[in-house]
C-alpha positions in Angstrom: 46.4 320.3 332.2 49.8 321.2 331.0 50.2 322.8 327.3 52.3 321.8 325.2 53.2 321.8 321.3 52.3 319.4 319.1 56.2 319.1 318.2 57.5 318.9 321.8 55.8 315.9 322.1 56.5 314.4 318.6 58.0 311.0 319.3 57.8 309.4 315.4 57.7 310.5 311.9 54.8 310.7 309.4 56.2 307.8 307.2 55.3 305.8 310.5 52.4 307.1 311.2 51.4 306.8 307.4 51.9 303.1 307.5 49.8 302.4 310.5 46.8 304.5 309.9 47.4 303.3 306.5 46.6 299.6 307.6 43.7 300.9 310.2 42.1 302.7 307.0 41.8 299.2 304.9 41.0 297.2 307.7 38.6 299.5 310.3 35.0 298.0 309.3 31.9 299.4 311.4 31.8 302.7 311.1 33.0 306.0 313.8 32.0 304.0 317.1 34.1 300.8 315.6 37.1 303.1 314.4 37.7 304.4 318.0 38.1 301.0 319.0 40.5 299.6 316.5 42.8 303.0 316.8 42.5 302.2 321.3 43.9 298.9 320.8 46.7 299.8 318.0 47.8 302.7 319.3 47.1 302.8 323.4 47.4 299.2 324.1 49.4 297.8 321.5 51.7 300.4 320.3 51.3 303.1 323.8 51.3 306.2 321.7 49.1 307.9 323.9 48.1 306.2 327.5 44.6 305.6 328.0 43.2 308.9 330.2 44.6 310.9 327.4 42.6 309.2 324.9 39.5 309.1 326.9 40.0 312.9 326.8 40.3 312.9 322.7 37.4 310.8 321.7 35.2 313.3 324.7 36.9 316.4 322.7 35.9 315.0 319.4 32.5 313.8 320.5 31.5 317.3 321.2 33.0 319.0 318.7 31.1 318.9 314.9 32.4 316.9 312.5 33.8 313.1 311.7 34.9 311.6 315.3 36.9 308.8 314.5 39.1 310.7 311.4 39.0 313.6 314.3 40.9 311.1 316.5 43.1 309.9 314.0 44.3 313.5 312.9 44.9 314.7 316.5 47.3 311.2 317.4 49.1 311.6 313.9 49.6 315.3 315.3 50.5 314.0 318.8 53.0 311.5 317.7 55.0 313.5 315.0 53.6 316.5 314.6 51.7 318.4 311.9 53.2 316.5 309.0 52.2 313.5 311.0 48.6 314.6 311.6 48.2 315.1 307.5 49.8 311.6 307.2 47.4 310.5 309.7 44.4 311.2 308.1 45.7 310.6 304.5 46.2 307.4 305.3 43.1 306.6 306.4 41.1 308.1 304.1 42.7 306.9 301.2 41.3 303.7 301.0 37.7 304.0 301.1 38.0 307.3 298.8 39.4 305.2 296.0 36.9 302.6 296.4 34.2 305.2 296.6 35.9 307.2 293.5 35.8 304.2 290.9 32.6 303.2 292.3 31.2 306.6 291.5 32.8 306.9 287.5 31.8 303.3 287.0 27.8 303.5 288.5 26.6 305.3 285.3 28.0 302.5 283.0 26.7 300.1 285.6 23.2 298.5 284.0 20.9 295.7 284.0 19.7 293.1 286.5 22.1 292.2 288.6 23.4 295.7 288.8 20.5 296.8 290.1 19.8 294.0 292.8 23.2 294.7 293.7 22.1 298.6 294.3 18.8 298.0 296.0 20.9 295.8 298.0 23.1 298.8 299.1 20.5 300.5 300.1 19.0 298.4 302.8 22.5 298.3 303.9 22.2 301.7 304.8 18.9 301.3 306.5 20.5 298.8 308.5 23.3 300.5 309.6 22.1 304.0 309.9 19.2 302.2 312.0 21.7 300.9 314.5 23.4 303.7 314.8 19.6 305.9 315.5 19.3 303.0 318.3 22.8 303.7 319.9 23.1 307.5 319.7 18.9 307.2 321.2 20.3 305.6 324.0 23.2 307.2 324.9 22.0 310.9 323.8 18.4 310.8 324.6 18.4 308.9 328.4 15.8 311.6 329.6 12.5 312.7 328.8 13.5 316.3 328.4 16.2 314.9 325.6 13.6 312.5 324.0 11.2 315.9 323.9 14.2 317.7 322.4 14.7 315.1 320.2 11.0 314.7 319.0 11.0 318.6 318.5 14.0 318.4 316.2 12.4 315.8 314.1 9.1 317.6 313.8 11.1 320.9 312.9 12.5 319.3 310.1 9.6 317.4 308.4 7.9 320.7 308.2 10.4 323.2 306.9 12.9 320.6 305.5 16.6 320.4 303.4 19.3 322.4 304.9 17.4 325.3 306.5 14.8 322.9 308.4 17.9 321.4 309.9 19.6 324.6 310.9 16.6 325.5 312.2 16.5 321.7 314.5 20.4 321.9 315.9 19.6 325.9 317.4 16.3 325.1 318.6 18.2 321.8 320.3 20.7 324.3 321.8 18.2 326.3 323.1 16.3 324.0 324.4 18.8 322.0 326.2 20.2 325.9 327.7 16.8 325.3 329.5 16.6 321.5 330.4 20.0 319.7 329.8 21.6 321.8 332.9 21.9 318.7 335.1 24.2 317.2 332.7 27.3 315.1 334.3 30.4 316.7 333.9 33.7 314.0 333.9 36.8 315.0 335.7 39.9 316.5 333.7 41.5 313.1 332.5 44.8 315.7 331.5 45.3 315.2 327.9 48.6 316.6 326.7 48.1 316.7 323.0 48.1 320.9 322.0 48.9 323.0 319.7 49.8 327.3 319.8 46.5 329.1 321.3 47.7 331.5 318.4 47.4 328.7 315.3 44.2 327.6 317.2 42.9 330.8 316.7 43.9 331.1 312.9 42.3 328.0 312.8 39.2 329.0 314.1 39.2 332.3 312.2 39.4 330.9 308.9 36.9 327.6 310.0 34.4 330.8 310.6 35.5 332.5 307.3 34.7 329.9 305.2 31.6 329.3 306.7 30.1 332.7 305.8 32.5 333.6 302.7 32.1 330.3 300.6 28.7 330.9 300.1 28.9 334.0 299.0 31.5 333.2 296.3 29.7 330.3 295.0 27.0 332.5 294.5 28.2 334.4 292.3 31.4 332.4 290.7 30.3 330.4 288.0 33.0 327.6 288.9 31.6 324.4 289.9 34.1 322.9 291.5 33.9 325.8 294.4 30.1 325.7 294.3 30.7 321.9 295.0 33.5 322.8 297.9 30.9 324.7 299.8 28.3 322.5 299.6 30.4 319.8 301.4 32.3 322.2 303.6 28.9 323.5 304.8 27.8 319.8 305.7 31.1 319.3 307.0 30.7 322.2 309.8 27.4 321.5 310.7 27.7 317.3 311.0 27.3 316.5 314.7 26.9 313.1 316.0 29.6 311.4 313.7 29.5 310.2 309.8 25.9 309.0 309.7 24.5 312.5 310.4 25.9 313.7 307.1 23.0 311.7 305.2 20.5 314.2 305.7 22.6 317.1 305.4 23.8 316.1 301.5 20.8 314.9 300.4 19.1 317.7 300.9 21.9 319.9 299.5 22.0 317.6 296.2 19.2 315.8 295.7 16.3 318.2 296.1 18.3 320.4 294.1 18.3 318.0 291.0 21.8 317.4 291.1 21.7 313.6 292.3 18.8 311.2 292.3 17.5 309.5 294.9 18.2 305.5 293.5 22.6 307.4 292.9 22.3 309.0 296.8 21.5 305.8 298.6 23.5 303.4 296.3 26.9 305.6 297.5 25.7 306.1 301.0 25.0 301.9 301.1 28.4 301.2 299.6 30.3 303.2 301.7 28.4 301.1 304.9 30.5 298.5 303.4 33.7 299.8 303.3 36.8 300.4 306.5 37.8 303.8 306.9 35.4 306.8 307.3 32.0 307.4 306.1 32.6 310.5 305.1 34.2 308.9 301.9 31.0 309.2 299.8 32.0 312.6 299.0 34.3 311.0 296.9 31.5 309.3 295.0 29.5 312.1 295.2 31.6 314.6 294.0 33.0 312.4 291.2 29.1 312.1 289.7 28.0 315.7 290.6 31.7 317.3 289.5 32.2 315.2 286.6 35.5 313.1 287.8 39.0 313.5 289.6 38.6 317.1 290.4 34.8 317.3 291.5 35.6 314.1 294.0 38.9 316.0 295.2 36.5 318.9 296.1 34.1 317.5 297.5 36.4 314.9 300.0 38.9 318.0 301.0 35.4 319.8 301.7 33.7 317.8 304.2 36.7 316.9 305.9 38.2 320.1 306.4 36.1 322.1 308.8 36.1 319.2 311.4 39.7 319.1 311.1 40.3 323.0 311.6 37.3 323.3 314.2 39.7 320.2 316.5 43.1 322.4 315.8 41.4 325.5 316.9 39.5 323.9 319.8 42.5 322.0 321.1 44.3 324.5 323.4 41.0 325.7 325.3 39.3 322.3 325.8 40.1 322.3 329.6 37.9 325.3 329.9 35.3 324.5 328.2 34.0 320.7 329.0 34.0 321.9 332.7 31.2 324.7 331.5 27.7 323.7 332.8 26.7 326.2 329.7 28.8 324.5 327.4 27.4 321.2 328.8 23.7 321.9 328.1 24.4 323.6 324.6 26.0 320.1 323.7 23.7 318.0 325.4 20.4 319.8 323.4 22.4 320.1 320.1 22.9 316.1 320.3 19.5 315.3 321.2 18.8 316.8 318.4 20.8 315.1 315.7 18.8 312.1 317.0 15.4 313.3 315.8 17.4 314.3 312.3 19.0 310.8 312.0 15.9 309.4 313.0 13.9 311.3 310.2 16.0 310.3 307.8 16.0 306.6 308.4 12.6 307.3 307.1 12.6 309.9 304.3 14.7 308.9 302.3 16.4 305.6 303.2 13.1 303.8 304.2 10.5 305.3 301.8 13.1 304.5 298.7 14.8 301.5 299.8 11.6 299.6 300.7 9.8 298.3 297.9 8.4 295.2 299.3 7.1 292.7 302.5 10.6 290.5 301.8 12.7 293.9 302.0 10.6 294.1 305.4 12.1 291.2 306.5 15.6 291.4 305.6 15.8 295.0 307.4 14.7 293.0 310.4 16.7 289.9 309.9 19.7 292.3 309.3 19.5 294.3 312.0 18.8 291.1 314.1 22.1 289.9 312.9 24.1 292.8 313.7 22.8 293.8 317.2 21.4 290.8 318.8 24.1 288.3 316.7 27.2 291.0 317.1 28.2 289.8 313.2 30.8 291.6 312.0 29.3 294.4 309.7 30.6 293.3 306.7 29.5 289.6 307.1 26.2 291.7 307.5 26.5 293.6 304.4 27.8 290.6 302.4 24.3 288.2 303.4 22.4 291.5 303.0 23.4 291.9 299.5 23.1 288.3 298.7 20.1 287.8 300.2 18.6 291.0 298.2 19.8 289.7 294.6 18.4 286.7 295.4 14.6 287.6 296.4 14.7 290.1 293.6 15.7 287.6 291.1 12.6 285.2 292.4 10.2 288.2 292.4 11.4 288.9 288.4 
């Protein structure tokens, strides 16, 4: 695989690139699997920004690496196609959307009251039982194909109903590395599809420096600065660097950062986590309306969003140049193999505690889980023509049952 620099193979310019992720971001409905299909036919087969190996390469890179896949993707072809201005443009773009929705949805859900406000909440919540459901069924079957994964798997979920939050979690994704050091060996390894996008091994390694930094420094400051909008900054950074398996896998990780914690309630968590099911662009825009509730407007949401975005996005820079290397590694292979295993038993977990146990209040909410995830995987209806009947359907039993 040849290097080269992001700018030697700049072809357009970030007002371009703006525009088109711009239009991906209010249109891409269906969350990171969805996403990576919408940006292969606007910008391999429509547009030919990048030819098809190449981006079979990306999404692989961005798969194994921690963070949101699809707003990965994006970044790394606004970087390909005009450079690091481009890459920024990229991901502003399609971000943007989704964060504004999920920004006014979180200063107007405390004025929100009554009835029909919340039918329309509980509503969002079995939307996230739906979806995050689907995606638990997917990343089962493509993640866990074995009995050793399903055991790894199993193990990770057990870990963390015993220890739970944060640490329990920590404690799931090393024991899933260790465990698929020992079992996960056989994994198949693809052949080198020679993707061109790069950057400097010498920025790579900045970037890997300061994604490490953060990690351990952030912490430590938040600790012991009384500034909320940093304490809020590392709480998202942290589940930022540690989401693998795209967006959904972030549930766990926040809740148990902010609700536990007494920061967020329960009924505020799953109504922002079920409305952003509902919107295009990237799941990772609840920050927005998390941070605007926890951080008190503008500024707490701007803290939060840059947060959970921004190790991904420095782990892909810094990961970029040595990516040959390292996805020919049998170690690397196994490491990856147990990690994601492992994110199935969290997600899985989580379906139950806390989107099942607080979402569920009654047989009919049985039966629209089941009729919406009938409608979604066996009916292939778009997601939002699932999220629409969902929510109708939910204000409508409720009001009966009143």
């Amino acid at each position: 695989m040849t290097q080269q620099s992001a700018s030697t193979t700049a072809l357009g310019n970030p007002g371009e690139v703006f525009m088109v992720f711009l239009r991906l971001g209010l249109t891409s409905f269906g969350g990171p699997i969805a996403h990576l299909a919408y940006f292969r036919d606007e910008l391999v087969i429509r547009r030919r920004w990048i030819g098809e190996a190449a981006y079979g390469e990306l999404v692989g890179l961005c798969q194994f690496l921690p963070g949101p896949t699809s707003s990965q993707v994006g970044f790394a072809l606004g970087l390909a196609r005009a450079g690091p201005l481009g890459a920024v443009a990229a991901w502003t773009a399609f971000t943007l959307p989704s964060a504004l929705l999920m920004l006014a949805l979180g200063f107007g859900s405390s004025s929100l009251a009554g009835d029909m406000a919340e039918r329309v909440f509980h509503g969002l919540k079995l939307v996230a039982i739906v979806v995050v459901a689907q995606a638990v069924w997917g990343m089962a079957r493509t993640l866990t194909p074995d009995l050793p994964r399903i055991i790894i798997a199993l193990a990770a979920g057990l870990v963390i109903a015993i220890v739970g939050g944060a640490l329990g979690q920590g404690f799931a994704i090393v024991l899933g590395a260790s465990m698929g050091l020992m079992v996960c060996r056989d994994v198949a390894i693809t052949q080198d599809s020679g993707m061109a996008i790069m950057v400097s091994r010498r920025f790579a390694l900045a970037c890997l420096v300061l994604f490490a930094a953060l990690l351990v420094v952030l912490p430590l400051l938040a600790a012991v600065v009384d500034w909320p909008s940093l304490q809020l900054f590392d709480i998202f950074y942290r589940a930022g660097a540690l989401v693998f398996g795209g967006g959904h896998v972030v549930l766990p990780l926040l809740h148990a950062d902010l609700v536990p914690t007494g920061l967020l309630t329960d009924d505020r968590f799953l109504t922002g986590y079920g409305a952003a099911q509902a919107l295009p662009g990237p799941l990772f825009s609840i920050a927005a309306f998390l941070g605007a509730i926890v951080g008190n407007g503008a500024f707490g949401a701007l803290a939060a969003l840059v947060g959970i975005f921004v190790p991904g996005l420095l782990i892909l820079a810094g990961a970029l140049p040595f990516w040959a290397a390292v996805r020919t590694s049998p170690l690397a292979r196994s490491i990856v193999a147990g990690v994601n295993a492992a994110v199935v038993g969290i997600l899985a977990l989580a379906l139950y505690d806390p989107l099942w146990t607080v979402g569920v209040i009654s047989w009919t909410d049985v039966l629209l889980v089941g009729a919406g995830l009938l409608a979604l995987m066996r009916r292939r209806l778009p997601p939002i023509a699932v999220v629409a009947l969902l929510l109708l359907a939910s204000t409508l039993t409720m009001a009966f049952r009143v």
